[in-house]
ZADO-1210 file (C-alpha; in nm, 4 decimals, padded with zeros to 6 digits):
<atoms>
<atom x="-05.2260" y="16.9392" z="-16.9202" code="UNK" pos="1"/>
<atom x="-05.1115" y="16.5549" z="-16.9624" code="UNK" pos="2"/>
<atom x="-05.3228" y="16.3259" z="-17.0826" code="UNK" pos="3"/>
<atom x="-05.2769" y="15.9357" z="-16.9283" code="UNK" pos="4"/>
<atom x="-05.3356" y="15.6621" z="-17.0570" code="UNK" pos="5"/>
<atom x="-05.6717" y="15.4859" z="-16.9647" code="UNK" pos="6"/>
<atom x="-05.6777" y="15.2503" z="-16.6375" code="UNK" pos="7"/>
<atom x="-05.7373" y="14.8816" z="-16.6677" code="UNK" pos="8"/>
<atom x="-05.7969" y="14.5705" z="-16.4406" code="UNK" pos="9"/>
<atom x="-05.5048" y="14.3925" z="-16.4180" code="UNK" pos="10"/>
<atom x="-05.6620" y="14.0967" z="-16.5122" code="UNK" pos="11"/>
<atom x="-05.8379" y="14.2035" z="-16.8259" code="UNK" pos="12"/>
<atom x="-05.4650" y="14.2910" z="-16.9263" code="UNK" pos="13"/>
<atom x="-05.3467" y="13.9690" z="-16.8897" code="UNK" pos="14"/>
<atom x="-05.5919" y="13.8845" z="-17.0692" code="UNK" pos="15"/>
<atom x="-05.5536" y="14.0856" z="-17.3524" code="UNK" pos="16"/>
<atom x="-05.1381" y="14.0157" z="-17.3410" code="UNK" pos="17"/>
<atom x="-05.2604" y="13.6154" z="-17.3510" code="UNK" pos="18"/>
<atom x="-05.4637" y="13.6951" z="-17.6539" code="UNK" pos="19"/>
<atom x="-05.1795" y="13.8761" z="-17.8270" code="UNK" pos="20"/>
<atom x="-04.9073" y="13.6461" z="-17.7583" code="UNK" pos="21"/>
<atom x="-05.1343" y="13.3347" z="-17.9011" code="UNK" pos="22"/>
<atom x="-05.2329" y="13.5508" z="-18.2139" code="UNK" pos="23"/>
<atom x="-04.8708" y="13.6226" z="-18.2985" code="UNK" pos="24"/>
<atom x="-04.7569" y="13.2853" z="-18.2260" code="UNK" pos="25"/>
<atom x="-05.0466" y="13.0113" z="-18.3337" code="UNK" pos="26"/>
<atom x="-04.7838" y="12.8019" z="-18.4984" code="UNK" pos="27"/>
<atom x="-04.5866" y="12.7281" z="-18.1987" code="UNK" pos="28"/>
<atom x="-04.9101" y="12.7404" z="-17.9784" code="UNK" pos="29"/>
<atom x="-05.0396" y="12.4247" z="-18.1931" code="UNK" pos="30"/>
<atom x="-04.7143" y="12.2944" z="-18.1422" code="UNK" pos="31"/>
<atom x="-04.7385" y="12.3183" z="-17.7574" code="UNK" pos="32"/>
<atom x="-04.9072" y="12.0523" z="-17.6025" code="UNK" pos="33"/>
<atom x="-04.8778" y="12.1361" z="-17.2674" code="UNK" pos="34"/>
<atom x="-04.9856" y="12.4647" z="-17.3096" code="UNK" pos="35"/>
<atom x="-05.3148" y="12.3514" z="-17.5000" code="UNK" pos="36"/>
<atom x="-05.4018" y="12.1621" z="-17.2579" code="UNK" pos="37"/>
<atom x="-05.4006" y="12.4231" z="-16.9869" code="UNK" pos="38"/>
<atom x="-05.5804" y="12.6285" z="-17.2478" code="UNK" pos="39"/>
<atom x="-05.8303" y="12.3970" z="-17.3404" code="UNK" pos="40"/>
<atom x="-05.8575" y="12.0970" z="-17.0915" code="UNK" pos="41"/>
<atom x="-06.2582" y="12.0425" z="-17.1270" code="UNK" pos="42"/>
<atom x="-06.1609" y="11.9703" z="-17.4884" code="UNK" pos="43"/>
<atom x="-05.8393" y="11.7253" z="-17.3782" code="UNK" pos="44"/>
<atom x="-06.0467" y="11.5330" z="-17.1284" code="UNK" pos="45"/>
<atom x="-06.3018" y="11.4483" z="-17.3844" code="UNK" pos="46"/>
<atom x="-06.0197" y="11.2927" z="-17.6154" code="UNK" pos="47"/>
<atom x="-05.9303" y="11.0541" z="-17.3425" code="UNK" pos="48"/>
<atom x="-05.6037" y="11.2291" z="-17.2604" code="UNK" pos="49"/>
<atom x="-05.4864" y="11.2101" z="-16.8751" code="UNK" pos="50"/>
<atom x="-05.1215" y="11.1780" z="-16.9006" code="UNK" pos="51"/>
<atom x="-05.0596" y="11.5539" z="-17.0929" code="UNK" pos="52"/>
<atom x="-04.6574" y="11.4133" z="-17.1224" code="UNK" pos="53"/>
<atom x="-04.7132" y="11.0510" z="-17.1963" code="UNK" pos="54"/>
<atom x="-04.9286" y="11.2172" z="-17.4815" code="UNK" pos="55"/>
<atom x="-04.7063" y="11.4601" z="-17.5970" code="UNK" pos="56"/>
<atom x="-04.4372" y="11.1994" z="-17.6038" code="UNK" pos="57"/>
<atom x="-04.6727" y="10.9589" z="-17.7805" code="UNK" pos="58"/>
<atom x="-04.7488" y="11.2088" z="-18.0304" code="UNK" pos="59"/>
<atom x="-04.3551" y="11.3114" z="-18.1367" code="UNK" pos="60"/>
<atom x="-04.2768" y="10.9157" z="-18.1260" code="UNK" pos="61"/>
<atom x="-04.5655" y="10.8976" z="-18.4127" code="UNK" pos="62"/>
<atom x="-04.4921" y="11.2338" z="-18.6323" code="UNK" pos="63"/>
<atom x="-04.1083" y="11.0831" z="-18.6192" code="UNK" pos="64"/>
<atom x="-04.1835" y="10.7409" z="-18.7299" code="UNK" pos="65"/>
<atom x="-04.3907" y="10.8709" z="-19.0140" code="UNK" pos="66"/>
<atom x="-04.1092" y="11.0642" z="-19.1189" code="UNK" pos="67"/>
<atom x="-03.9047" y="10.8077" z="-19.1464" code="UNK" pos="68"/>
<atom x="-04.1616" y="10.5918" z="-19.3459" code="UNK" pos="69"/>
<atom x="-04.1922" y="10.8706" z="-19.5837" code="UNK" pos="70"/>
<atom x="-03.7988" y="10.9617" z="-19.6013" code="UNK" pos="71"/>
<atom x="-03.7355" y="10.5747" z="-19.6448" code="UNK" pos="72"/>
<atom x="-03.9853" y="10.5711" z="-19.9459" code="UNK" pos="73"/>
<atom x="-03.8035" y="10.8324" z="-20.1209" code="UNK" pos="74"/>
<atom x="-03.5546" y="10.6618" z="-20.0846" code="UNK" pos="75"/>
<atom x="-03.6206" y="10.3811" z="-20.2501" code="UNK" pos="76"/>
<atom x="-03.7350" y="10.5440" z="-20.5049" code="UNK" pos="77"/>
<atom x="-03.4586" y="10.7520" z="-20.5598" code="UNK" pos="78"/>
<atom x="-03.2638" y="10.4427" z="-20.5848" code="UNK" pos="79"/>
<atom x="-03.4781" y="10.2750" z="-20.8384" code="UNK" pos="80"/>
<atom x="-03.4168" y="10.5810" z="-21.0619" code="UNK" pos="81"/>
<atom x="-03.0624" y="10.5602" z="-21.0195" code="UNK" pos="82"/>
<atom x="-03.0802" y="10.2188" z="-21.1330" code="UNK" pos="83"/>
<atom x="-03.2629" y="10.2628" z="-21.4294" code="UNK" pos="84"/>
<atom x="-03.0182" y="10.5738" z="-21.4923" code="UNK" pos="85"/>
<atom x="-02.7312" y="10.3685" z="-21.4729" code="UNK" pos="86"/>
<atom x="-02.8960" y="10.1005" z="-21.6808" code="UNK" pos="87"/>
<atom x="-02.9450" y="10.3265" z="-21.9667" code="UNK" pos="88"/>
<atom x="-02.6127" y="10.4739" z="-21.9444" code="UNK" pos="89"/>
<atom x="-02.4227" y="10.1410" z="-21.9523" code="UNK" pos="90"/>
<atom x="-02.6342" y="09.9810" z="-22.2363" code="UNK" pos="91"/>
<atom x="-02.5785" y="10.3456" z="-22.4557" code="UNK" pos="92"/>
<atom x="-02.2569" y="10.3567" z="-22.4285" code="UNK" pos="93"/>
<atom x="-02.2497" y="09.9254" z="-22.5789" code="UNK" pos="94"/>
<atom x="-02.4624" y="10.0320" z="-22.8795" code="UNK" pos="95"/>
<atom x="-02.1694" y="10.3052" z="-22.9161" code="UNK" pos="96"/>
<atom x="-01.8676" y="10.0452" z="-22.8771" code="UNK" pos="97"/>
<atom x="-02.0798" y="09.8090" z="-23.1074" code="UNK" pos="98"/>
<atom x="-01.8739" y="09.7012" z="-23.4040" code="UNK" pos="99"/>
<atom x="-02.1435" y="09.5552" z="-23.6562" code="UNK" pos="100"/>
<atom x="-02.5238" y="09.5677" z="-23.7074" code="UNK" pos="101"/>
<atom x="-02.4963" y="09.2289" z="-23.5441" code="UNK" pos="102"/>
<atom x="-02.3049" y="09.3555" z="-23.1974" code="UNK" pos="103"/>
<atom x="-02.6554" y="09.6197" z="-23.1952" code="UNK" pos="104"/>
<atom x="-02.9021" y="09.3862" z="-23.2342" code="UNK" pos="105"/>
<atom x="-02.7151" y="09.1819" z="-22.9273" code="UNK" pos="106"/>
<atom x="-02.6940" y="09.4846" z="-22.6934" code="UNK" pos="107"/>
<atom x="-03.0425" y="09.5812" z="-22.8024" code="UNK" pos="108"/>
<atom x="-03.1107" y="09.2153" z="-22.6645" code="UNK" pos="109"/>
<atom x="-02.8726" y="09.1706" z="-22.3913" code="UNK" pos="110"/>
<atom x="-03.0490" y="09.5128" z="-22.2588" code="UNK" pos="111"/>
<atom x="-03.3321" y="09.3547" z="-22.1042" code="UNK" pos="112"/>
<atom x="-03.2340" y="09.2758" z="-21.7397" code="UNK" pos="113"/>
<atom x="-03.0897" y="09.6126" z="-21.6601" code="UNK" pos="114"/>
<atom x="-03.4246" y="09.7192" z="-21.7570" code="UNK" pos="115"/>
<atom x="-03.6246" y="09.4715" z="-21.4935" code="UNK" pos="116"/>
<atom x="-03.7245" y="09.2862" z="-21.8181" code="UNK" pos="117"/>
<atom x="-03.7369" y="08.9007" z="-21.9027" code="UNK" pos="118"/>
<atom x="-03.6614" y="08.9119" z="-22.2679" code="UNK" pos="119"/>
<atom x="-03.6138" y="09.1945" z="-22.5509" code="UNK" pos="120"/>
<atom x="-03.6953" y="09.1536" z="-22.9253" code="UNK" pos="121"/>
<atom x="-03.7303" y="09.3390" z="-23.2359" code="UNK" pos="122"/>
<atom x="-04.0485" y="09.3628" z="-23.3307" code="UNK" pos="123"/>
<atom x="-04.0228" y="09.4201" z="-23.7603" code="UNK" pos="124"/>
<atom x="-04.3750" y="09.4604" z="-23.9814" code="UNK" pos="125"/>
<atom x="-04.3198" y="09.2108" z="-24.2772" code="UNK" pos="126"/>
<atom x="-04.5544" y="09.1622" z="-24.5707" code="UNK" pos="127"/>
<atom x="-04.8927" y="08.9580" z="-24.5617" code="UNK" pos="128"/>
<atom x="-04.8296" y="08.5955" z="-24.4324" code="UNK" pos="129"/>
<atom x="-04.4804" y="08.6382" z="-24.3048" code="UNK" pos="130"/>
<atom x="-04.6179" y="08.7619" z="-23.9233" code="UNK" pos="131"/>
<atom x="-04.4548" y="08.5433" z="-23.6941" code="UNK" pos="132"/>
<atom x="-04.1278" y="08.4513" z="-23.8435" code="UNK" pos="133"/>
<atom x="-03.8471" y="08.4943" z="-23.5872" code="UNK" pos="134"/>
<atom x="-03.4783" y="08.4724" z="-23.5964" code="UNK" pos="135"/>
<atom x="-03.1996" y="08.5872" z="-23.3365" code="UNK" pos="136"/>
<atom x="-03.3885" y="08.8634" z="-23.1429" code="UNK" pos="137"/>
<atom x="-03.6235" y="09.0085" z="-23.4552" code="UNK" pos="138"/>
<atom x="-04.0021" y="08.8887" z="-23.4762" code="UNK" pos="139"/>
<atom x="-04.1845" y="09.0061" z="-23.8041" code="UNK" pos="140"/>
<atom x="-04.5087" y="09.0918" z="-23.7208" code="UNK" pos="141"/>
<atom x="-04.8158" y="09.1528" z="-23.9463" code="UNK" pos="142"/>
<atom x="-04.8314" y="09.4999" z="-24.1395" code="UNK" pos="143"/>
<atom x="-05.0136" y="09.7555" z="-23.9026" code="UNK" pos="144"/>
<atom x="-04.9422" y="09.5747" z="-23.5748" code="UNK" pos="145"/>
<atom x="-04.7173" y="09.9115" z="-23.4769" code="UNK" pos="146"/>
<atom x="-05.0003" y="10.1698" z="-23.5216" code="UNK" pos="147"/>
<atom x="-05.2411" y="09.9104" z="-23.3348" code="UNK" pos="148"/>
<atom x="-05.0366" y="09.9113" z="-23.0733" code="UNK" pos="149"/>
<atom x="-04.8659" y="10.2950" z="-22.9868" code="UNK" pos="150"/>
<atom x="-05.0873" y="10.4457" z="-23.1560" code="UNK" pos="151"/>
<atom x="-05.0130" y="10.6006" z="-23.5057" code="UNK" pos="152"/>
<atom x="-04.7811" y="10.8855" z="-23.3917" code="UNK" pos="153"/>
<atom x="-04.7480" y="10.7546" z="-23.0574" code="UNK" pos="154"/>
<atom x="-04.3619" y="10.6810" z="-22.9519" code="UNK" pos="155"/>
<atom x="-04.4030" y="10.3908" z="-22.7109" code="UNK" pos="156"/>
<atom x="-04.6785" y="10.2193" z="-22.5095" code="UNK" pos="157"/>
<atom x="-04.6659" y="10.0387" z="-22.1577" code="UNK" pos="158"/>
<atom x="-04.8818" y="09.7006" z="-22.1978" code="UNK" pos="159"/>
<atom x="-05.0431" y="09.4521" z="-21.9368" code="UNK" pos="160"/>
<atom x="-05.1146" y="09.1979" z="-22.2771" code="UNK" pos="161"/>
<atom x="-05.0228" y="09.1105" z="-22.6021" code="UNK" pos="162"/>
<atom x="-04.7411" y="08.8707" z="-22.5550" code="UNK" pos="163"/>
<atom x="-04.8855" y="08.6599" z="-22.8297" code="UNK" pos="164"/>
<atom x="-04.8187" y="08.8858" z="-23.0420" code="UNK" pos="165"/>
<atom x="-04.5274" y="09.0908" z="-22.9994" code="UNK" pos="166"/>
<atom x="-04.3254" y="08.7884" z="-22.8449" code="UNK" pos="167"/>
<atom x="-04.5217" y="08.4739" z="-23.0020" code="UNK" pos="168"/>
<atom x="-04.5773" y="08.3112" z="-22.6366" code="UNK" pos="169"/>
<atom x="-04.8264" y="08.3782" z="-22.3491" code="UNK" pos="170"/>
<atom x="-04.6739" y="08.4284" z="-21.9893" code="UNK" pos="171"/>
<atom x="-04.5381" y="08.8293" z="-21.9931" code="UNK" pos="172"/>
<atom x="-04.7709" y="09.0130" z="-21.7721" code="UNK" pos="173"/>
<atom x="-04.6063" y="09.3155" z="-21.8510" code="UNK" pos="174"/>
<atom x="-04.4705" y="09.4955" z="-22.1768" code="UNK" pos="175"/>
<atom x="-04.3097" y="09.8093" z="-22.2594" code="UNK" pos="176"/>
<atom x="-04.3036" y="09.8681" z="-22.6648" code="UNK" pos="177"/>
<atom x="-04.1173" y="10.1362" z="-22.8247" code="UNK" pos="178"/>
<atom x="-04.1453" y="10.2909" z="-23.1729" code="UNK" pos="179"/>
<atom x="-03.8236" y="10.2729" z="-23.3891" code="UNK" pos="180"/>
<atom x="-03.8120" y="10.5200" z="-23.6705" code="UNK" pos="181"/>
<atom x="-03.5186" y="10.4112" z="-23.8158" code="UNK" pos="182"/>
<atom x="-03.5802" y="10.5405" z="-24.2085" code="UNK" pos="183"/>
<atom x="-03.8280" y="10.7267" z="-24.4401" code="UNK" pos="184"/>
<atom x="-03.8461" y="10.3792" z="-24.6440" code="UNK" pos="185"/>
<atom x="-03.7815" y="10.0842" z="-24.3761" code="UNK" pos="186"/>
<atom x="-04.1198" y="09.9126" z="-24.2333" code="UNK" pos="187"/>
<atom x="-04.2621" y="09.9984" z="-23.9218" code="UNK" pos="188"/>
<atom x="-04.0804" y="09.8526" z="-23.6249" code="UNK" pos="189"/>
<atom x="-04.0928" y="09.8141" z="-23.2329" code="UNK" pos="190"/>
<atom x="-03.8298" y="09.7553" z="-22.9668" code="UNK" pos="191"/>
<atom x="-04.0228" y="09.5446" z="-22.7461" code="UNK" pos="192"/>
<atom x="-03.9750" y="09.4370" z="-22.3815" code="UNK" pos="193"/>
<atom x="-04.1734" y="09.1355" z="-22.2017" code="UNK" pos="194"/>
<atom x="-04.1270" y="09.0813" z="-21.8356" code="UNK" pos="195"/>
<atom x="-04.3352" y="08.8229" z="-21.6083" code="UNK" pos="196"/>
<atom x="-04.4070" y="08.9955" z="-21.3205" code="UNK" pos="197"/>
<atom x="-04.7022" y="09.2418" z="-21.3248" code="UNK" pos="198"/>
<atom x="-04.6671" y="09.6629" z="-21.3266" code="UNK" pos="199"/>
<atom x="-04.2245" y="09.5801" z="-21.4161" code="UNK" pos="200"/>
<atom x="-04.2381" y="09.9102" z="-21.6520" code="UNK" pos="201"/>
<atom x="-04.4696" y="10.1474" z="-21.4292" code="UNK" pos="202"/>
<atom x="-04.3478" y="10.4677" z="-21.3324" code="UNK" pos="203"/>
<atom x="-04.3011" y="10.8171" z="-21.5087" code="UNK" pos="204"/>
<atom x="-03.8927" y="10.7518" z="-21.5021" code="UNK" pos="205"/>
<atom x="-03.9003" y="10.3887" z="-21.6094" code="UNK" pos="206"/>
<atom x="-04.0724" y="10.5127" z="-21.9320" code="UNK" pos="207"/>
<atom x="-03.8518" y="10.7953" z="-21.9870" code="UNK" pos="208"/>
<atom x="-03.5517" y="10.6121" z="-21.9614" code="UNK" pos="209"/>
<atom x="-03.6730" y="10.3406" z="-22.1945" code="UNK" pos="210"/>
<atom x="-03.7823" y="10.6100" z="-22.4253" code="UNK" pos="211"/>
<atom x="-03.4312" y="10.7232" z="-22.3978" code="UNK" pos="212"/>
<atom x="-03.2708" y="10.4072" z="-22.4696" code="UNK" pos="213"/>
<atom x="-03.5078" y="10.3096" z="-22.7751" code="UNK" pos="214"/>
<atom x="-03.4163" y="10.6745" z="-22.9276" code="UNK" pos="215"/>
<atom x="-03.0464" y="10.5739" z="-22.8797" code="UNK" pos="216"/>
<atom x="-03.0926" y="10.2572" z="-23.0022" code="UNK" pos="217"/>
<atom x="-03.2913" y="10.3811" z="-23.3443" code="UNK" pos="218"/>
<atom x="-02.9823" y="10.6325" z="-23.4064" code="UNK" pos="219"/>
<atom x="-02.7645" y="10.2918" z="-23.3910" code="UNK" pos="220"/>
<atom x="-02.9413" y="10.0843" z="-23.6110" code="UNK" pos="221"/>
<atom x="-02.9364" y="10.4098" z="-23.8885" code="UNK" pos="222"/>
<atom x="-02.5969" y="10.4307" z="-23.8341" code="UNK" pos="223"/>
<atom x="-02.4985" y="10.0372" z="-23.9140" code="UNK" pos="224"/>
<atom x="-02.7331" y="10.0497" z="-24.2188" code="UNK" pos="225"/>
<atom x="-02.5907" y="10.4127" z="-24.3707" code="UNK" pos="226"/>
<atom x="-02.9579" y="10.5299" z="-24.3933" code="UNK" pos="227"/>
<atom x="-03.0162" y="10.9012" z="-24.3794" code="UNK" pos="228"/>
<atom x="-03.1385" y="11.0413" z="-24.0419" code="UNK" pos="229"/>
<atom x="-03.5339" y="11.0303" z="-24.0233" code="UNK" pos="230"/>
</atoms>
């Protein structure tokens, strides 16, 4: 004897089919528009919706344009990287084609504006009474002004102040200083840049292609001087 399958109102298994198809496919039902609001049109009616395709048009027009806000700001940023990339890669390869101690000390220099900066010195501890003696791109600055200001194993150090200091003038709202180890026995020094406008050095890949640069730039100076690596 055959069993068969239990009888059912065709309406309750519409019902039922409904319920399965929206439980398999929420994604595209939120998705759907139209077919929310013949779903749910208590809930549409409160929100002020009448025209269901003026609405659904409205609402693509919106998710598109803030697509295009958010693709355009990667953008941008991408490009500012590229920059700075290209920046570094240019002013690397002049500290390699340097010819003298002097030609290194100009590129370090010279570097500033493909780095967004206004001005770039060397920043060289001295002994007691010297701080503040400049000549041709190198500052000395008082003994312990490094530590003070990266910290004492600290590499480098992204400042909103201290322009006095590092660069003997007021006016540089921003500052990115970098320790140089150059040798077991030289003093303390700092490749420092100063740039007017504010927040210049922000940003995770301005700082790590500075970082880059002052590492390169340390290796150079070693180099000129025949001092042991560090």
């Amino acid at each position: 004897m055959s069993e068969s399958a239990p009888s059912r109102e065709p309406a309750i298994a519409a019902a039922e089919a409904v319920k399965a198809y929206i439980r398999m496919n929420r994604a595209r039902l939120s998705a759907d528009g139209e077919l929310l609001a013949l779903l749910l049109p208590d809930r549409f009616r409160e929100a002020g919706v009448s025209d269901l395709q003026h609405y659904a048009i409205e609402r693509l027009r919106a998710e598109n344009q803030a697509l295009r806000a958010e693709r355009d700001s990667l953008k941008v940023s991408q490009d500012r990287g590229v920059r700075l990339s290209e920046g570094v890669r240019r002013a690397v390869l002049d500290l390699i084609d340097a010819r003298s101690f002097q030609e290194v000390i100009g590129v370090a220099t010279l570097a500033a504006s493909a780095f967004g900066a206004d001005r770039a010195v060397f920043c060289v501890e001295g002994p007691d009474g010297f701080a503040g003696t400049c000549s041709e791109g190198v500052r000395l600055i008082a003994p312990g002004t490094v530590t003070a200001v990266v910290g004492p194993e600290g590499m480098g150090a992204i400042l909103s102040g201290g322009g006095e200091l590092l660069f003997g003038r007021t006016g540089y709202r921003s500052l990115a200083a970098y320790r140089l180890r150059i040798g077991r026995d030289t003093p303390p020094a700092l490749y420092v840049l100063g740039a007017v406008a504010e927040g210049r050095f922000d940003g995770c890949d301005s700082e790590a292609d500075l970082g880059y640069f002052a590492r390169a730039l340390e290796r150079a100076i070693r180099a000129w001087l025949d001092l042991p690596k560090s």
